[in-house]
N, C-alpha and C positions, 0 to 999 in steps of 0.2 A: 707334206702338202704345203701349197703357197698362195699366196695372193697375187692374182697376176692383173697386170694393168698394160696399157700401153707405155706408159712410159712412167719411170719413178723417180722424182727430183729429189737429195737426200740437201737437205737444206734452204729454209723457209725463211732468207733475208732477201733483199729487192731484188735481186737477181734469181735465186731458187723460185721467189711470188711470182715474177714477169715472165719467167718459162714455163712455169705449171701452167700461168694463164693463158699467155698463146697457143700450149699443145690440148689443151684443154678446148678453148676456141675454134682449136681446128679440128674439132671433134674427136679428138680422142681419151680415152681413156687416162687419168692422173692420179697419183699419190705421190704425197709431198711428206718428207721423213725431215722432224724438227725437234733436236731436243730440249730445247728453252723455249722462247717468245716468237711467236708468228710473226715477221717485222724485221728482226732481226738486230744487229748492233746496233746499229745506226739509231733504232725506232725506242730503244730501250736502255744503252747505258752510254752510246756515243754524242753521236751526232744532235740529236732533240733535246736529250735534258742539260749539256754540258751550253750549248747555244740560249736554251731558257735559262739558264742560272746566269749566264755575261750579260745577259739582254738587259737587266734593270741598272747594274751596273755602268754600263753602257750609257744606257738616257740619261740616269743620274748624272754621270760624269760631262754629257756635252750639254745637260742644263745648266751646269755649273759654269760656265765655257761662255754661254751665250748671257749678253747683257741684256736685262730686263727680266728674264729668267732667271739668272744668277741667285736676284735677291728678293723673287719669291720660294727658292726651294729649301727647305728649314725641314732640318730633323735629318734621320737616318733612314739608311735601307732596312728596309721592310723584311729581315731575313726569314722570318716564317712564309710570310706572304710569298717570298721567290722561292721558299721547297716547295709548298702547297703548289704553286704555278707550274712547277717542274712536274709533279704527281700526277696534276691531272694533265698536263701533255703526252708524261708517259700512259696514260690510263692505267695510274697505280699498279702497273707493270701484267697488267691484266691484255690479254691477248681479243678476250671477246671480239672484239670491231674487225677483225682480221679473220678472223675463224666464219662471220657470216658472208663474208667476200669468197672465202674458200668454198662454202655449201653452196653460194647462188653459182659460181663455175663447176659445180658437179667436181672438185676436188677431194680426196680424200687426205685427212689429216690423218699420221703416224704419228708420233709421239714415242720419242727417244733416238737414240743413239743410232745413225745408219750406217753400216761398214761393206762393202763390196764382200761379198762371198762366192762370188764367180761370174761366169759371162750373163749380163742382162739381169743378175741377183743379188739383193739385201739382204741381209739380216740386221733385224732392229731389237736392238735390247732397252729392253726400259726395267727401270726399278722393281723388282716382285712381279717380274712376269716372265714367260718363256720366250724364250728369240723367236721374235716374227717374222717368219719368210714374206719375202715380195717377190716376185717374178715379171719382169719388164717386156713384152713381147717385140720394142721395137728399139727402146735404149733408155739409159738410166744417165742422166744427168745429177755432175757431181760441181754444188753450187754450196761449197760450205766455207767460202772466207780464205781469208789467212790471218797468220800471225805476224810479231814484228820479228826481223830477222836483227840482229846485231854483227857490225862487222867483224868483232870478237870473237864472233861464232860461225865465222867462214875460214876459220885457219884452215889450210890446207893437212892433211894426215902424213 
């Protein structure tokens, strides 16, 4: 037995979010398969905390740069103060604020691992539980990233 939806996005970073939400939008049926943070890289170990951690660094440095400013800025960076900043940007890696965006679109959240197990099917493993079928009635959207590739690792065989 399965879960069947109209359509089931296996991956829940800006791209997996922005299709769940227009197929959703368009009235149809959604489940969205995530096995981390609702958000995705970018929201939780890329792109937001790595940009809040250069940010103070940054001012600091073009205060130092600008006269009149120069020699009012005294002391050090505040390193506690830029993790704490970075934490609560990431919402201490807590997904909440993401997960009520997904209930107000009538989205359903999965929770774990989604792998193609035939035409328009999931199966989703998560930690101490049994593989959860999904069944897609109209198509399954595969929105789960890449990796880095190295040109090392394009030798030809």
């Amino acid at each position: 037995m399965s879960d069947v939806y109209d359509a089931v996005v296996i991956g829940a970073g800006p791209a997996g979010e922005h299709a769940a939400g227009r197929l959703a939008d368009g009235g149809l049926t959604v489940a969205i398969v995530e096995r981390e943070l609702v958000g995705g890289e970018c929201s939780y170990w890329g792109c937001i905390p790595s940009k809040t951690l250069i940010r103070p660094g940054d001012v600091l440095a073009a205060a130092r740069r600008a006269p009149g400013a120069a020699e009012a800025v005294t002391g050090r960076l505040d390193v506690a103060a830029a993790l704490a900043r970075r934490d609560y940007m990431t919402s201490n890696w807590h997904d909440d604020g993401q997960l009520a965006w997904l209930a107000e679109k009538g989205i359903e959240l999965v929770r774990g691992t989604g792998r193609l197990t035939g035409e328009r099917e999931v199966g989703v493993e998560a930690a101490g539980a049994a593989t959860r079928r999904l069944s897609a009635r109209r198509a399954v959207v595969l929105a789960t990233g890449t990796g880095p590739a190295h040109p090392a690792d394009r030798r030809p065989a």
